[in-house]
Each structure stands twice: as structure tokens, then as C-alpha cells.
Backbone as CSV, one residue per row, in Angstrom:
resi,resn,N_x,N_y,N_z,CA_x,CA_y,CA_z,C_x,C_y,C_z
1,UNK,20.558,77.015,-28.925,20.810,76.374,-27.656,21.960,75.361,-27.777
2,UNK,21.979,74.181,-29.017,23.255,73.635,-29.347,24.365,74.049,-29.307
3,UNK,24.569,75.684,-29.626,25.879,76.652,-30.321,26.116,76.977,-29.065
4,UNK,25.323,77.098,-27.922,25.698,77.705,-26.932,26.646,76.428,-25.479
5,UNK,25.591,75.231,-26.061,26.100,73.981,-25.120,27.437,73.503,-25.787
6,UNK,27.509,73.682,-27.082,28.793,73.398,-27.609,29.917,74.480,-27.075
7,UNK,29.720,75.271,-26.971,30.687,76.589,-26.792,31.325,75.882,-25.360
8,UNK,30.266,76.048,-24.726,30.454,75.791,-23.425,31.453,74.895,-23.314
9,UNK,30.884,73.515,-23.587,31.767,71.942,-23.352,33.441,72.502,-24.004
10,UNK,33.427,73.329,-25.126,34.605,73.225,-25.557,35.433,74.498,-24.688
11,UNK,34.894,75.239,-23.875,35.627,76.245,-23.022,36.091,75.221,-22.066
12,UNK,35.400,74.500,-21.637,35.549,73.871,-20.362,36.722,72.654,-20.704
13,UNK,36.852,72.337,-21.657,37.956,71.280,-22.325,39.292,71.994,-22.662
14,UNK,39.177,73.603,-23.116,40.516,74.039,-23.261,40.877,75.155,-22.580
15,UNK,40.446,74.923,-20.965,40.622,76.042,-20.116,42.230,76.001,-19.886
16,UNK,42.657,75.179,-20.063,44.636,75.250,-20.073,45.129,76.140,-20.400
17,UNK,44.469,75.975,-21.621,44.725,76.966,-22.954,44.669,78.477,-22.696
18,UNK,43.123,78.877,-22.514,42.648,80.021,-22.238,43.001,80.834,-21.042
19,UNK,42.018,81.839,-21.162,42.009,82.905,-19.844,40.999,82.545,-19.075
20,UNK,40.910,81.037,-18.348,40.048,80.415,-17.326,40.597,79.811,-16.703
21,UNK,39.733,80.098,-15.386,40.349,78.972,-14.001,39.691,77.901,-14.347
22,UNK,40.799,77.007,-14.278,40.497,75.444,-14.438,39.845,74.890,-13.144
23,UNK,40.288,75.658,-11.914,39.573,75.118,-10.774,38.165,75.688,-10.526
24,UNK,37.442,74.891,-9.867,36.045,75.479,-9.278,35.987,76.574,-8.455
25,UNK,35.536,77.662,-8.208,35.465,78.545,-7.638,34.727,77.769,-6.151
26,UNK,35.618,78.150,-4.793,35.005,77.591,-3.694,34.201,78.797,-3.090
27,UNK,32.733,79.045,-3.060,32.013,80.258,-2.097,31.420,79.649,-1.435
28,UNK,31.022,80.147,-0.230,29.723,79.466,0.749,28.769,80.407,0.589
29,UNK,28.723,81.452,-0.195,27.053,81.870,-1.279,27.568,81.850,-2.579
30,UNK,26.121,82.011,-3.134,26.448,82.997,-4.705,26.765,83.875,-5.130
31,UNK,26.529,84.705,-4.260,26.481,86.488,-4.228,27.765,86.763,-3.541
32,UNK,28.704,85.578,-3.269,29.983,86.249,-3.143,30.438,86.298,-4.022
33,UNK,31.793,87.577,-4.077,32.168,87.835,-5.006,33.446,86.572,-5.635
34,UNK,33.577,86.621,-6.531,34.173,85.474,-7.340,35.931,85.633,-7.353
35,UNK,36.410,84.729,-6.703,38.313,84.846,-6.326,38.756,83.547,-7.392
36,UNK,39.897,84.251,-8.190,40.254,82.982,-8.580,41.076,82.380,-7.946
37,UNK,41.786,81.280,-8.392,42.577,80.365,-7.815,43.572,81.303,-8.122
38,UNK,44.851,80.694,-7.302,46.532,80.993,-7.155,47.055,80.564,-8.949
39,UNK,46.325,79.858,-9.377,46.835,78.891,-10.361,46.406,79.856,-11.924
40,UNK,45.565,80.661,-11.509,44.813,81.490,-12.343,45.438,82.203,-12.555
41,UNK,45.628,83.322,-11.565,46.337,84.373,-11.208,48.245,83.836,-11.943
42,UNK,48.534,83.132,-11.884,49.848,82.537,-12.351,49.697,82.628,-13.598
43,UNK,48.577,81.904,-14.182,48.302,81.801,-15.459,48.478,83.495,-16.576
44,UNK,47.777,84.202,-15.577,47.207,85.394,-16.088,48.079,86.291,-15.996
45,UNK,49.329,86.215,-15.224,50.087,87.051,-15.489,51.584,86.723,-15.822
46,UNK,51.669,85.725,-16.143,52.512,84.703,-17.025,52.780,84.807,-18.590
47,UNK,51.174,85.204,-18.468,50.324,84.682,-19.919,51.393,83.621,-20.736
48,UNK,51.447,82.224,-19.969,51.921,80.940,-20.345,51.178,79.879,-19.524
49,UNK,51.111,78.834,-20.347,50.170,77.565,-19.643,51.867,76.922,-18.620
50,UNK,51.201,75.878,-18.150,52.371,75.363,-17.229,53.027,74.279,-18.081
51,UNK,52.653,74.505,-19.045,53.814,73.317,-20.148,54.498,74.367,-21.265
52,UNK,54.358,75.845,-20.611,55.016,77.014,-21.533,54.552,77.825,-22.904
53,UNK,53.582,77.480,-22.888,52.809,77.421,-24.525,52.153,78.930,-23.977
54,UNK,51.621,80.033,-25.050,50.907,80.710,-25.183,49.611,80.676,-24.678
55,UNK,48.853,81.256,-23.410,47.901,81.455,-23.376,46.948,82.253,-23.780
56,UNK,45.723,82.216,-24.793,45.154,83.231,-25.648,43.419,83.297,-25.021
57,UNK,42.689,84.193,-25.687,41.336,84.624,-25.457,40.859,82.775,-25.964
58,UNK,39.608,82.645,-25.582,38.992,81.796,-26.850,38.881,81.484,-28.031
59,UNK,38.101,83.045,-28.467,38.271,83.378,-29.830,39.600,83.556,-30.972
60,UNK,40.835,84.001,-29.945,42.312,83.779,-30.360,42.352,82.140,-30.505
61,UNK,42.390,81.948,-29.851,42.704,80.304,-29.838,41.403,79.298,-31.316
62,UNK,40.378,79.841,-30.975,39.641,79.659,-32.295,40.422,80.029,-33.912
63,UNK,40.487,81.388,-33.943,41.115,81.795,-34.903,42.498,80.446,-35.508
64,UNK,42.817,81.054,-34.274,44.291,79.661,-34.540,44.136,78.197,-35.235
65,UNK,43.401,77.785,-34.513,42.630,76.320,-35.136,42.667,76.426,-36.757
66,UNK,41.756,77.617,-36.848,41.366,77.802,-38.195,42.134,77.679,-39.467
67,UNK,43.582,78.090,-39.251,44.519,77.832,-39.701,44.970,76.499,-40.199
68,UNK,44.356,75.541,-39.861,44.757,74.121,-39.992,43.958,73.746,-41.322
69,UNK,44.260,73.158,-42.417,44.136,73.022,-43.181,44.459,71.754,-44.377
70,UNK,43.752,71.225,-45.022,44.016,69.700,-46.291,43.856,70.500,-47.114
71,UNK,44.662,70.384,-48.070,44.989,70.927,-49.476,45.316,69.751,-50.264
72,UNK,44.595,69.839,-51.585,45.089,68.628,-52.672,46.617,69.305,-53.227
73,UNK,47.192,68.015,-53.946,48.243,68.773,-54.506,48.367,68.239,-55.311
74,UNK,48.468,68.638,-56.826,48.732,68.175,-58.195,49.915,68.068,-58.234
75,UNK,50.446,67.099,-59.211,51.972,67.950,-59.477,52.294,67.628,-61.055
76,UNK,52.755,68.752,-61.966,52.758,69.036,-63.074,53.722,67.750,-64.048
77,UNK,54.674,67.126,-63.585,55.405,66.188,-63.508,54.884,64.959,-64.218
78,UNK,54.078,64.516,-62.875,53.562,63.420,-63.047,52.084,63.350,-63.698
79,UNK,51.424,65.028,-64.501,50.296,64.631,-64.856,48.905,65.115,-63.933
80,UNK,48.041,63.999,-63.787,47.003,64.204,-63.236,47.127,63.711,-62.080
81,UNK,48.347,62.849,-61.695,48.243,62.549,-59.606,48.426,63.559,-58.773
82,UNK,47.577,62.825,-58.026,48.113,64.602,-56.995,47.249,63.621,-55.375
83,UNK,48.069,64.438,-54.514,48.040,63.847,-53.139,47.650,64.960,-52.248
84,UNK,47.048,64.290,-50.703,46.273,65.297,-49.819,47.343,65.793,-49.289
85,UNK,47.835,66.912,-48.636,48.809,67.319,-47.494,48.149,68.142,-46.437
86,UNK,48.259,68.165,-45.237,47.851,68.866,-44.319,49.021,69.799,-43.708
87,UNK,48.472,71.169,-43.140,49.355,72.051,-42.686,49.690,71.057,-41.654
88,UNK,51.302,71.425,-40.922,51.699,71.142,-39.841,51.120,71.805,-38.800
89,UNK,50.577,71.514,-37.682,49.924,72.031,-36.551,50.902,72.422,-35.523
90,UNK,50.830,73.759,-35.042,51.994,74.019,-34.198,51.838,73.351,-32.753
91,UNK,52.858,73.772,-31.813,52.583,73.240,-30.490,51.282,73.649,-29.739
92,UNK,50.908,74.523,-29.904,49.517,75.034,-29.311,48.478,74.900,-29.834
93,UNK,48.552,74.505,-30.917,47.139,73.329,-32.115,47.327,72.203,-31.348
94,UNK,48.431,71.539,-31.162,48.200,70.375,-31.371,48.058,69.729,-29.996
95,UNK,48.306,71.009,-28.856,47.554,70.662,-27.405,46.296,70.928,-27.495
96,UNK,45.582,71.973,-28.340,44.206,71.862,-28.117,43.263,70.867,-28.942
97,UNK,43.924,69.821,-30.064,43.317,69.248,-30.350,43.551,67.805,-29.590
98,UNK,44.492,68.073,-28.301,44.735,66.493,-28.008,43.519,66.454,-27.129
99,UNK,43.198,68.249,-26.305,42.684,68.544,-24.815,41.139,68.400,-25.512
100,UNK,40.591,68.523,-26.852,39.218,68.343,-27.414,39.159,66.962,-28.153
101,UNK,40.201,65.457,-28.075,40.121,65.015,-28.404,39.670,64.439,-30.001
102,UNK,40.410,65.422,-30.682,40.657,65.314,-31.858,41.821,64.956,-32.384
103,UNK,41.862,63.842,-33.577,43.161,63.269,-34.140,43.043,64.134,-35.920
104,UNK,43.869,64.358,-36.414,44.068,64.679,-37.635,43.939,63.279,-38.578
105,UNK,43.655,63.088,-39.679,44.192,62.286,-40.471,44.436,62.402,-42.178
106,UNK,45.335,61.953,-42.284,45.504,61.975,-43.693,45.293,61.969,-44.774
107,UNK,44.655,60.975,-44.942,44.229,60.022,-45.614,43.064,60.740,-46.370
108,UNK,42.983,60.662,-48.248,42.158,61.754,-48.173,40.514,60.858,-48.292
């Protein structure tokens, strides 16, 4: 039930991103059938957000994340020091970690 409320909150935080209408669907029932917005439809056949970036599935956009990465780094030189480095996050990481309110840090 957690995996599922989490899923959720985080669809709903990077609908920019994705293949979702960010707006509310307006019906006067339930059982009507479901129209997206103008803004959707733009989105979807664009396939670009309105700041130009790649729009992907969820699970694309998951995948992507995944990619991000801290690695130690020795260096042969100096011995036994060695320092944290993190991958650089591209432009479309680093909107979905601003839109889920996540900061990177360094520091190991």
C-alpha cells in the first residue's frame, strides 16, 4: 500500500515530465468519458515539456534517474586518498529532481 501511495505522489510531482495531464480532468459525471487538456495533447504530440526537455513514460524517466550515481575514487599517485565524485545529472535529471525536491550532495 506504501509502494503504491509512493508511486502515486511521485507521478503526480513529475507529470511535466511524463505522459500526464497536469490539469484536472473537468466532467459533470464519472462515467464520462475522459478528454484531456489542450496542454496534454501539445505535450503528447510534441513529445517535449514546455521548457523543451524530453518527455518520457514513467518508468523511462525512472530508468534515467537510475543512472545517477557516487563513486569513490582512489588515485594511485597519491596512495590511499581517494575522494567521492558524482555523475553529472543531465538537464532532464536535474528537472526531475528539482520537481521531487531532491538536492544532490557531495560530501561523502
Amino acid at each position: 500500500m506504501l509502494a503504491y501511495y509512493v508511486e502515486r505522489h511521485m507521478r503526480e510531482l513529475l507529470a511535466p515530465l511524463i505522459f500526464a495531464d497536469e490539469e484536472k480532468p473537468q466532467r459533470k459525471s464519472p462515467v464520462d468519458p475522459a478528454r484531456f487538456s489542450s496542454s496534454a495533447r501539445k505535450k503528447a504530440a510534441s513529445k517535449q515539456t514546455t521548457e523543451g526537455l524530453p518527455v518520457q513514460d514513467f518508468r523511462g524517466l525512472l530508468q534515467s534517474l537510475s543512472s545517477l550515481a557516487k563513486q569513490q575514487v582512489r588515485t594511485k599517485i597519491t596512495g590511499s586518498n581517494s575522494f567521492s565524485m558524482l555523475t553529472t545529472p543531465t538537464p532532464l535529471q536535474n528537472k526531475a529532481l528539482e520537481l521531487l525536491g531532491v538536492a544532490l550532495k557531495s560530501k561523502a
